[in-house]
C-alpha angles and dihedrals in degrees: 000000000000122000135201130175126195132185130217123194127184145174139198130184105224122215129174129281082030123122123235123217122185123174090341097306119108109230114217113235133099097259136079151149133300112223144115088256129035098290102235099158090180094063090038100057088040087054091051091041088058092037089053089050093054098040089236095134117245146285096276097057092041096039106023114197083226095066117086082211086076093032100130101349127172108241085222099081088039088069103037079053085045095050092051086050095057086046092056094054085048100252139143139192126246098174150342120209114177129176123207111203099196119159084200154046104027114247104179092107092060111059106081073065088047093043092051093043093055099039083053093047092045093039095237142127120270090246095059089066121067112182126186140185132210146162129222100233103264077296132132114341109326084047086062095046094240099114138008121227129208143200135185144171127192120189111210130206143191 
């Protein structure tokens, strides 16, 4: 069996009447991120972490923030294009693993939601997808509550 594991990593300044999408669940609050699609850095970093595993490039280069096509997007779909590109290329996933770093609000109660979303868009099981949800510390700019970074890794298999 061959493996391969890729990382993804993405970041959104958040400003207010915006909404705020992580892992496929919108968050209720006022604020949100500022981006061309919906601004789901979860799922962003999640698609670039598979892509890298697949060395099929990134988001960026499959989905560019200066097409219309991608203008407002769900995430959603990014990463449901994203999945059928890793198959054609013959390849499964083991396993996701994605880390929100979010001063506020607190998202902790949401990720059994997130979990479930991105194991339904991916067509895996639940325990394939750890999610997990962090804050900085009060430290840099997601201390201060003005972005949310994100990491993720994807092993791959065949």
């Amino acid at each position: 069996m061959e493996f391969r594991i890729g990382q993804g990593y993405d970041v959104h300044r958040i400003e207010e009447g915006l909404p705020m999408w992580l892992a496929g669940v919108q968050v209720p609050c006022d604020r949100g991120f500022v981006a061309h699609s919906d601004g789901d850095v979860a799922i962003h970093a999640l698609c670039d972490a598979l892509l890298g595993a697949a060395a099929l490039g990134d988001i960026g280069k499959l989905f560019p923030d200066t097409s219309d096509e991608w203008k407002d997007a769900d995430s959603k779909e990014l990463l449901r294009i994203v999945m059928e590109r890793v198959r054609e290329k013959g390849w499964e996933v083991s396993n996701v693993d994605v880390t929100i770093a979010l001063q506020s609000p607190k998202i902790g109660s949401l990720v059994p939601r997130m979990r479930d979303v991105i194991a339904s868009v991916m067509d895996i099981e639940k325990d394939q997808v750890s999610v997990k949800a962090t804050t900085t510390e009060k430290l840099g700019f997601v201390g201060r509550g003005e972005g949310c970074e994100c990491w993720a890794v994807a092993l791959l298999h065949r």
